[in-house]
VEXDO-920698 format. One record per residue: z, x, y of N, C-alpha, C in turn. Coordinates in pm, whole numbers, padded with zeros to 5 digits, always signed. Atoms other than C-alpha are relative to their C-alpha. Layout:
<pts>
ZXYZXYZXY...
</pts>
This chain:
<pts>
+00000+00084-00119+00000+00000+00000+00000+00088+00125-00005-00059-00139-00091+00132+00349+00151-00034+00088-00108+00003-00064+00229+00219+00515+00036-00137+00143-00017+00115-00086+00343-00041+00782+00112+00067+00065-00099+00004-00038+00595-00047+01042+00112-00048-00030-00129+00080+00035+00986-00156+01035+00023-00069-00095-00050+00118+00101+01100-00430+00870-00176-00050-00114+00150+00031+00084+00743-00476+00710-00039+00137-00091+00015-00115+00121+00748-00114+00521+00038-00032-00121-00016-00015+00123+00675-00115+00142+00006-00177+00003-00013+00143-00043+00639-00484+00204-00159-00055-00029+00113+00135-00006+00371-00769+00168-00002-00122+00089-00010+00152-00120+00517-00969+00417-00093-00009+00134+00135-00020-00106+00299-01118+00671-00137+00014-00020+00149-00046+00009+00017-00974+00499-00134-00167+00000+00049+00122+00015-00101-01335+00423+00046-00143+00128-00005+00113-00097+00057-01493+00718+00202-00028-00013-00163+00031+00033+00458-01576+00839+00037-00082-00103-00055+00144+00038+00491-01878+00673-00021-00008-00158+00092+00024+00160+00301-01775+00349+00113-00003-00129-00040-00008+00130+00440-01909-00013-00006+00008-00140+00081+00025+00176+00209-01809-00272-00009+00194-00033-00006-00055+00015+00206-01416-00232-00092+00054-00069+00136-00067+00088-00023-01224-00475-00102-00114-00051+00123+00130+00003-00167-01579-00581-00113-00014+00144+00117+00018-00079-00404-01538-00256-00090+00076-00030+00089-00090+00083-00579-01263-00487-00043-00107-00079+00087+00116+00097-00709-01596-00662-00080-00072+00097+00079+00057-00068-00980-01676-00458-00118-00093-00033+00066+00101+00057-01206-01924-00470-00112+00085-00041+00077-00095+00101-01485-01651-00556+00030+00047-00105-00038-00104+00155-01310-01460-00813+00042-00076-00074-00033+00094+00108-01219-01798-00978-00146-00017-00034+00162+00002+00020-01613-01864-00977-00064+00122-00103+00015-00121+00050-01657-01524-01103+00030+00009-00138-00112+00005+00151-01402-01555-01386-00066-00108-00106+00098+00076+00114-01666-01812-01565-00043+00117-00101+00102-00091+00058-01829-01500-01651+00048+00010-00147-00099-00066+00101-01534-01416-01897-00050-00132-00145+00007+00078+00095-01610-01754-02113-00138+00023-00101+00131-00036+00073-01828-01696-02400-00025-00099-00128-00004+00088+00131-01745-01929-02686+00062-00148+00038-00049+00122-00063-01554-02199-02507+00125-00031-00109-00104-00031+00062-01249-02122-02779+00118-00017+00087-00136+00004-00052-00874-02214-02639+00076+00052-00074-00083-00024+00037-00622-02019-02697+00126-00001+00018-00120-00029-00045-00266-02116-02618+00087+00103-00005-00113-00106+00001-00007-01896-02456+00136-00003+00016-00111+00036-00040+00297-02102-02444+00086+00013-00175-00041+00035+00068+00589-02087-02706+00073-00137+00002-00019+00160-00010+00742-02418-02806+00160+00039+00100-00133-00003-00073+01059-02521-02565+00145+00059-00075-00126-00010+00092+01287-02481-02862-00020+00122-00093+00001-00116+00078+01186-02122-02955+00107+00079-00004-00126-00081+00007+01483-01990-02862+00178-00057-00040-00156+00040+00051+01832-02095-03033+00058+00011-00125-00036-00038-00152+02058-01991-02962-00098+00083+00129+00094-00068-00137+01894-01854-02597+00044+00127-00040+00019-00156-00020+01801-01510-02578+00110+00040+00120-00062-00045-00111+01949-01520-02236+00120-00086+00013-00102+00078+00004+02292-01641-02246+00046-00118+00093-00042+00093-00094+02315-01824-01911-00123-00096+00011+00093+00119+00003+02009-02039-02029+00016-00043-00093-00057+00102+00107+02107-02301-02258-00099-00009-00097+00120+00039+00106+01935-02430-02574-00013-00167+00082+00022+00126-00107+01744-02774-02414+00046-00077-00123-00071+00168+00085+01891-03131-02563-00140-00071-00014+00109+00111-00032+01589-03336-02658+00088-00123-00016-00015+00159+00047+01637-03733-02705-00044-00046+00010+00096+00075+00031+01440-03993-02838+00071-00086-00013-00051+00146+00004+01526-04310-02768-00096-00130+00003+00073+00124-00095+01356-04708-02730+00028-00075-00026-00036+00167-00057+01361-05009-02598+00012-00101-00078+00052+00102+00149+01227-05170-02905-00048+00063-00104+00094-00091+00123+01104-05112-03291-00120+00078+00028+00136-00032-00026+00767-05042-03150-00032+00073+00148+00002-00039-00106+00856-04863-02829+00071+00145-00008-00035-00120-00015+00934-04442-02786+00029+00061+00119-00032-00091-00106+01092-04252-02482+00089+00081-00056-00080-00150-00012+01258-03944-02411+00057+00073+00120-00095-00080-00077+01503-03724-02229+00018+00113-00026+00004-00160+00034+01539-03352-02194+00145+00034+00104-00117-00021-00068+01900-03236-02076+00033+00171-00072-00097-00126-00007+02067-02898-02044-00143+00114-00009+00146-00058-00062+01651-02793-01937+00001+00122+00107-00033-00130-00065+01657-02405-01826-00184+00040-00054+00154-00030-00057+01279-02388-01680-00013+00122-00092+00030-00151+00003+01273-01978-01728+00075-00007-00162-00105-00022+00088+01466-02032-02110-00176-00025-00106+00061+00000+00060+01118-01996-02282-00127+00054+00102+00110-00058-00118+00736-01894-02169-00031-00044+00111+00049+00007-00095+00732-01893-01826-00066+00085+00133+00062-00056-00157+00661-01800-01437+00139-00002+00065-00109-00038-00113+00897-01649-01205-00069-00049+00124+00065+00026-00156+00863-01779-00836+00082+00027+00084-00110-00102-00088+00953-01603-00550+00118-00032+00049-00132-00009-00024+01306-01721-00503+00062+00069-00108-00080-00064+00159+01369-01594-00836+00071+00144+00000-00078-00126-00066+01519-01253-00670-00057+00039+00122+00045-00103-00127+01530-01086-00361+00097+00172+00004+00030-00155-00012+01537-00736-00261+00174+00064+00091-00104+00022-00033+01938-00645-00200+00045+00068+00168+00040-00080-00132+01857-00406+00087-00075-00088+00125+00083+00016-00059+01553-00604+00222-00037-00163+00006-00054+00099+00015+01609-00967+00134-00129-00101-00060+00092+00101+00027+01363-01261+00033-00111+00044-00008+00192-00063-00066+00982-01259+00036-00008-00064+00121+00026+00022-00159+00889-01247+00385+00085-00074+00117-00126+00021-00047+01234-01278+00468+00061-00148+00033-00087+00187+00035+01329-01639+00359+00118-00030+00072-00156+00010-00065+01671-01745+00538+00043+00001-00184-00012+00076+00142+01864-01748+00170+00096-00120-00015-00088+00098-00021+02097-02027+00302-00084-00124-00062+00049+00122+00046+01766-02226+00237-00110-00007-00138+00060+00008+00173+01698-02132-00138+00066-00119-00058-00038+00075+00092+01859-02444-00259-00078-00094-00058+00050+00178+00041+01772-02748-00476-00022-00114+00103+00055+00060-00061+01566-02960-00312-00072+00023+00152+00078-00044-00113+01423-02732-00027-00128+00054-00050+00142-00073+00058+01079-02651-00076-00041+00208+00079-00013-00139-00067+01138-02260+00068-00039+00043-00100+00018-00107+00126+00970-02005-00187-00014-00076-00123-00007+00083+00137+00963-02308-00428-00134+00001-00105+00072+00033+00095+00785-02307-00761-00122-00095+00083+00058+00084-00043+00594-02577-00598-00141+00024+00066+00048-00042-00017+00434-02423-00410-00153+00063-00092+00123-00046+00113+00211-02236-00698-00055-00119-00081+00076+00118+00108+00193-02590-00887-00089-00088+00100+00081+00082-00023+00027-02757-00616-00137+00109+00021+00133-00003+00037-00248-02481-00572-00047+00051-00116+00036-00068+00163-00262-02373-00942-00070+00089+00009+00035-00133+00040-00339-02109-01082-00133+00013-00140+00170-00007+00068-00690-02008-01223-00091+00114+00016+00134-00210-00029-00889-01650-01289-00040+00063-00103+00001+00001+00089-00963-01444-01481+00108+00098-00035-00097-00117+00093-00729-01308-01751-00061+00118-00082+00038-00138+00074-00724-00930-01861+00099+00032-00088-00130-00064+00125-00511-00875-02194+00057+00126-00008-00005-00138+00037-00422-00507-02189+00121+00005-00115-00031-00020+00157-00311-00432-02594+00072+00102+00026-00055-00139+00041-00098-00153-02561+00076+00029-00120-00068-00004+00146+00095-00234-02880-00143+00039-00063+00093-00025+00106-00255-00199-03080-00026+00128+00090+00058-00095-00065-00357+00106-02864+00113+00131-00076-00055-00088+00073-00014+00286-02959+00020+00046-00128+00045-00009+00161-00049+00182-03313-00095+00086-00032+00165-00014+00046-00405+00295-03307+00052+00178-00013-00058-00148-00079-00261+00675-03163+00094+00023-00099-00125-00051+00099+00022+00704-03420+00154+00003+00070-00096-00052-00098+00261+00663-03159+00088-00153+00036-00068+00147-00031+00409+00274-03201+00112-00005+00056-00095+00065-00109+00630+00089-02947+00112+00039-00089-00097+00017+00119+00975+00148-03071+00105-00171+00067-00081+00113-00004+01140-00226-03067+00136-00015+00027-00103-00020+00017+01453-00149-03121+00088+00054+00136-00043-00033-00115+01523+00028-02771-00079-00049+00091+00069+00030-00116+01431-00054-02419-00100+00121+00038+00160-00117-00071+01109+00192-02390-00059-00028+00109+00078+00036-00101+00972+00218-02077-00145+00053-00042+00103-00011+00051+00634+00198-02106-00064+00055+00159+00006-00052-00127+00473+00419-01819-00181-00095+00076+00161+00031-00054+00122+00348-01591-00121+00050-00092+00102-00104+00085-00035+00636-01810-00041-00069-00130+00085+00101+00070-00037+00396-02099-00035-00082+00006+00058+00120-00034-00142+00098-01943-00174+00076+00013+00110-00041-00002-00424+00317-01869-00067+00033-00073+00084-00029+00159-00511+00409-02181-00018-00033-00057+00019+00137+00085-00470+00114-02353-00128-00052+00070+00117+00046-00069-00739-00010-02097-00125+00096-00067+00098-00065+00084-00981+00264-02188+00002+00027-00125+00035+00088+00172-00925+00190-02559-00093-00062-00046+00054+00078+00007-01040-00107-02509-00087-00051+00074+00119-00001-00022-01312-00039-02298+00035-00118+00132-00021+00108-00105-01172-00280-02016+00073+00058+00139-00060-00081-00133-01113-00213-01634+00068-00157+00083-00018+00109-00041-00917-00435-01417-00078-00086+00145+00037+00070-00119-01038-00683-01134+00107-00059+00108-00079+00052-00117-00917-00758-00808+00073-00156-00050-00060+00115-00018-00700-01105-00834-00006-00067-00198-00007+00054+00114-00685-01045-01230+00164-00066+00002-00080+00075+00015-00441-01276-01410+00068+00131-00137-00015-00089+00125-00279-00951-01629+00086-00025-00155-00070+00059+00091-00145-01018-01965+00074+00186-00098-00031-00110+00100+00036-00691-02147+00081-00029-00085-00080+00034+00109+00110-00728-02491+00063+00146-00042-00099-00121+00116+00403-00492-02651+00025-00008-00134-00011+00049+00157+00407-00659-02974+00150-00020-00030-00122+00086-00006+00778-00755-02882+00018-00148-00062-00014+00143+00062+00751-01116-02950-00002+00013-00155-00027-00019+00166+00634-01050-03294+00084+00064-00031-00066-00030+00073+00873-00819-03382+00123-00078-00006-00104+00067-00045+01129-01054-03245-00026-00103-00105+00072+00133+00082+00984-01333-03457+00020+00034-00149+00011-00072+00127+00976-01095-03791+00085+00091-00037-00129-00124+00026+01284-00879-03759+00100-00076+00038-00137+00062-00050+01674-01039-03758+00048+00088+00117-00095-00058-00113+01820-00983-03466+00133+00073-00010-00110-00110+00032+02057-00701-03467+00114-00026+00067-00090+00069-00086+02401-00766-03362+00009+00100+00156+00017-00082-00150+02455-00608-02974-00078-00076+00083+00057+00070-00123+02288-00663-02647-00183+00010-00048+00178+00003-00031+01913-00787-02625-00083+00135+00060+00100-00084-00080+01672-00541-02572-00132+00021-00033+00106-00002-00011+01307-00499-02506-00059+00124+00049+00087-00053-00047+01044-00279-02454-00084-00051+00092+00064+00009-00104+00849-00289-02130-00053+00078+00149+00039-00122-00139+00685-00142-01785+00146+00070+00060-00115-00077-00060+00885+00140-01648+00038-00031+00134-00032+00006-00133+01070+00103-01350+00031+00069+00107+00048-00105-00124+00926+00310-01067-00081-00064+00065+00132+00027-00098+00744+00278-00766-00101+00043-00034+00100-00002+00023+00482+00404-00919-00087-00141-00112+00040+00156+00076+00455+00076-01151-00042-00096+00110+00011+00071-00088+00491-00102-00853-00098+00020+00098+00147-00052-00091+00195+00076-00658-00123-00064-00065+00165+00043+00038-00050+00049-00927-00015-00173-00056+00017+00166+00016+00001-00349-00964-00068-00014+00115+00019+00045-00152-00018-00379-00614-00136+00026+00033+00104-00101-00073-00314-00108-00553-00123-00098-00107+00112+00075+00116-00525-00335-00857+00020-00122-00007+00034+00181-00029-00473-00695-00669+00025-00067-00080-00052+00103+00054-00301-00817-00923+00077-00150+00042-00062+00081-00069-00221-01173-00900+00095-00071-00038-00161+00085+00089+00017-01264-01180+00026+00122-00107-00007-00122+00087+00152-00961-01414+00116-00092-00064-00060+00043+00089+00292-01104-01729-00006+00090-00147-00038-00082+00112+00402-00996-02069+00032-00088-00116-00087+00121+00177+00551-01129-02440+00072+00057+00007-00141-00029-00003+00847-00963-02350+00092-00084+00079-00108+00093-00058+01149-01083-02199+00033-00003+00179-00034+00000-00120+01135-00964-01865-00113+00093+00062+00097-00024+00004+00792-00810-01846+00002+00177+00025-00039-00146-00016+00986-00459-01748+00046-00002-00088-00092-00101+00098+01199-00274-02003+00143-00072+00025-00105+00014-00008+01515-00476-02072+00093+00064-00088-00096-00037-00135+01837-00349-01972-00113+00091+00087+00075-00101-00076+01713-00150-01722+00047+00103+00051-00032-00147+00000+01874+00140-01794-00089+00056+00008+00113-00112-00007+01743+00435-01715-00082+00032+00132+00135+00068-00085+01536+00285-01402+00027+00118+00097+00091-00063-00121+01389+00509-01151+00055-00034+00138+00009+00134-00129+01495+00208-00875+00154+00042-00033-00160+00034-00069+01812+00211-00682-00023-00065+00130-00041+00049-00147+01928+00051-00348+00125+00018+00067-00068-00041-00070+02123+00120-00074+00121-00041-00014-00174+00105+00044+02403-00169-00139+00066+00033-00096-00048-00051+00115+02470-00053-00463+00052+00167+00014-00066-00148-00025+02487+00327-00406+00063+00019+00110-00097+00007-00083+02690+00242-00109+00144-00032-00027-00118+00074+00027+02917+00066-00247+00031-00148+00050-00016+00198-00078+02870-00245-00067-00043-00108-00072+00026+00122+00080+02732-00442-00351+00025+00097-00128-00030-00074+00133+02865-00396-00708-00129-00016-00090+00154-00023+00098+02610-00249-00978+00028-00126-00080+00031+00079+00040+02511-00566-01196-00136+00030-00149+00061-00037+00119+02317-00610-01511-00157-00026+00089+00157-00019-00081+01998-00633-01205-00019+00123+00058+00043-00165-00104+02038-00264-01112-00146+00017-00008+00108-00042+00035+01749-00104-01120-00150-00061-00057+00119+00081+00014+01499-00378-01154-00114+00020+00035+00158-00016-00095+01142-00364-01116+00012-00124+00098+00017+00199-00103+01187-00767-01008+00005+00042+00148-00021+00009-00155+01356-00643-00681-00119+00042+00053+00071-00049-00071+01056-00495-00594-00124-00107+00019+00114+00095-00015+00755-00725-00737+00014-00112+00049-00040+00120-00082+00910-01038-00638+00019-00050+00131-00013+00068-00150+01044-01028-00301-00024+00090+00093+00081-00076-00122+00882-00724-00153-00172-00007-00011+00109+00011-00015+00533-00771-00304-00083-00151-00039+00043+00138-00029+00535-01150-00373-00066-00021-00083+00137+00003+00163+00373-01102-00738+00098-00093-00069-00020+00108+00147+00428-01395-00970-00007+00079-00137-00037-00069+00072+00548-01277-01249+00008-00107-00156+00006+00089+00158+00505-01404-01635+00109+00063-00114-00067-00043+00170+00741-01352-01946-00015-00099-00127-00001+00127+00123+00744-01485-02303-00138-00014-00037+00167+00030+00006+00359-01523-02298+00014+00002-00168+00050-00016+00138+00261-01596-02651-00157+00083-00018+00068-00056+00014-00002-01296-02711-00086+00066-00082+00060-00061+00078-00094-01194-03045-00101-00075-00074+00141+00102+00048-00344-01474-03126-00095+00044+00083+00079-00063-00098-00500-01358-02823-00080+00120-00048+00019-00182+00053-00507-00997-02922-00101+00007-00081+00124+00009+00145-00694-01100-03265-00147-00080+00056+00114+00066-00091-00952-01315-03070-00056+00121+00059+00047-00063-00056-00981-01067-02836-00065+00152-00047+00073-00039+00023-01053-00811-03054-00118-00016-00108+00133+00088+00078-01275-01001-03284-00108+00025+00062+00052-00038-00071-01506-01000-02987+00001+00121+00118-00015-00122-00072-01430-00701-02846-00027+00034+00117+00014+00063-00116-01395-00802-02526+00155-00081+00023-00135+00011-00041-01057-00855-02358+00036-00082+00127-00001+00114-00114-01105-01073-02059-00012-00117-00039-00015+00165+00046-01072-01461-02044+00046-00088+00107-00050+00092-00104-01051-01726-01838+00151-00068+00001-00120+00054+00022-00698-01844-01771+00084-00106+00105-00116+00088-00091-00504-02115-01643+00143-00023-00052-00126+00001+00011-00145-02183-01568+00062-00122+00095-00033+00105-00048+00012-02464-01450+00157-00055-00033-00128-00016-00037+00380-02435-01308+00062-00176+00034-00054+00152-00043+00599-02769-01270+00017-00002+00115+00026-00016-00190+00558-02893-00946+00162-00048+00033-00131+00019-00046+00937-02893-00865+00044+00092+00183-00048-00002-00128+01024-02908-00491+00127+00133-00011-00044-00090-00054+01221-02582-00430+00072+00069-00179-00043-00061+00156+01229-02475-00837-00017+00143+00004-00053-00106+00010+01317-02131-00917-00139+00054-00061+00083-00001+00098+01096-02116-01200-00072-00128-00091+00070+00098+00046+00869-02285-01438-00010+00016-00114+00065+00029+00130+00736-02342-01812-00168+00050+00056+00122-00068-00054+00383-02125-01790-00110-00155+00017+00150+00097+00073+00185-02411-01975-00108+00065+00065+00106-00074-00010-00061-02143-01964-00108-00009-00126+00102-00005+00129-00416-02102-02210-00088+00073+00084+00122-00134-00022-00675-01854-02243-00127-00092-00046+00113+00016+00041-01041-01973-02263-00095+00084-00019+00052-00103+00011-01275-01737-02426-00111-00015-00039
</pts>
């Protein structure tokens, strides 16, 4: 990012305008959605959502398992109710209230008095009314390290650096586009899916957490960077690269968000952010045809000042 003055250094704010609440989604332009036809070749769907009830108990402790209920009126009549519903507690979309920057505060400096329920400030909403639509670029790095002799290790939080995102790309013969929709598979989910969970804290493999992660998203117009991991960086985020002033001051206590990439993509560069993605159907599609791009839509619940969402995302190929 070209340096900026003051309060706007290392920043995105403004870039789109004071008021703006869609952030890297203005890299989805109405050309490069036009464009993104190109990617369809078979007219094949592939969903990328897991079901609501993939997780239970929750992965993430302060998101519940959801309550369904089926109830009706009459023998011949069906409704339903969904209670103890934690949006982000399966595949979804982060939206920019979903963290800010502890030093530098909101995206494009939100008041945070008016992040609550029922203000439309930074809200989910925002992205569900102009949806989301482009094209998607899969980058495989689980099959890339496989391929190399050099597989993800599951079991710890690996940061996974820029250098193999890059190489996984030239693997597979794929470069990215301005206002792509990025998808990086670690082959997390599956192992999560095919290995008992070990007793201890959750952890994942994912992007390392450095400004240099955070450059080359930014510097390659990404407009949604998602993953089949849990937090699309390297959870815990030990280890991280990233500090802030509050914390190594002492003025804010360290937290299990030290060192986050989030603080950075979220509320300094305003990137929508994906986890959970269901990816390895993809993967096999994608290399079937050997060819890694795809048209993709996503479609966030249109909730007036929501945090987050359910992706209800699909790949068309």
């Amino acid at each position: 990012m070209q340096r900026r003055p003051g309060r706007l250094q290392g920043t995105a704010w403004e870039l789109w305008g004071a008021d703006d609440q869609l952030g890297t989604l203005n890299h989805l332009t109405a050309e490069r959605v036009m464009d993104a036809q190109m990617s369809m070749l078979t007219g094949e769907v592939v969903p990328l959502n897991l079901s609501l009830t993939e997780f239970d108990p929750p992965i993430i402790a302060h998101r519940g398992s959801i309550e369904h209920t089926v109830f009706g009126l009459n023998e011949f009549h069906r409704d339903d109710r969904l209670d103890s519903f934690f949006p982000q507690a399966s595949t979804q979309l982060d939206g920019l209230r979903h963290f800010g920057h502890p030093d530098r505060g909101f995206y494009n400096g939100a008041d945070p008095a008016e992040l609550v329920a029922g203000n439309p400030a930074l809200g989910i909403q925002a992205a569900a009314e102009r949806g989301i639509a482009g094209r998607g670029l899969l980058i495989d790095v689980a099959a890339y390290r496989d391929e190399i002799g050099r597989p993800i290790d599951h079991t710890v939080n690996e940061r996974i650096p820029v250098s193999d995102l890059e190489a996984a790309l030239e693997h597979q013969g794929s470069s990215i586009d301005p206002g792509d929709i990025l998808m990086i598979r670690t082959g997390w989910l599956h192992h999560f899916r095919t290995h008992p969970r070990a007793d201890g804290p959750l952890v994942s493999p994912g992007l390392r957490q450095s400004e240099e992660t955070a450059a080359w998203l930014w510097d390659h117009q990404v407009a949604v960077a998602a993953a089949d991991n849990i937090a699309l960086e390297a959870w815990p985020a030990t280890g991280s690269e990233l500090s802030v002033t509050a914390e190594t001051s002492g003025a804010m206590a360290p937290s299990s968000h030290s060192g986050m990439l989030h603080r950075i993509l979220i509320p300094l560069l305003g990137m929508t952010i994906g986890e959970l993605w269901r990816l390895d159907e993809l993967a096999v599609a994608c290399a079937a045809r050997r060819r890694y791009d795809v048209f993709v839509t996503a479609q966030p619940l249109n909730l007036p000042g929501g945090v987050g969402s359910p992706a209800n995302a699909m790949a068309i190929l």
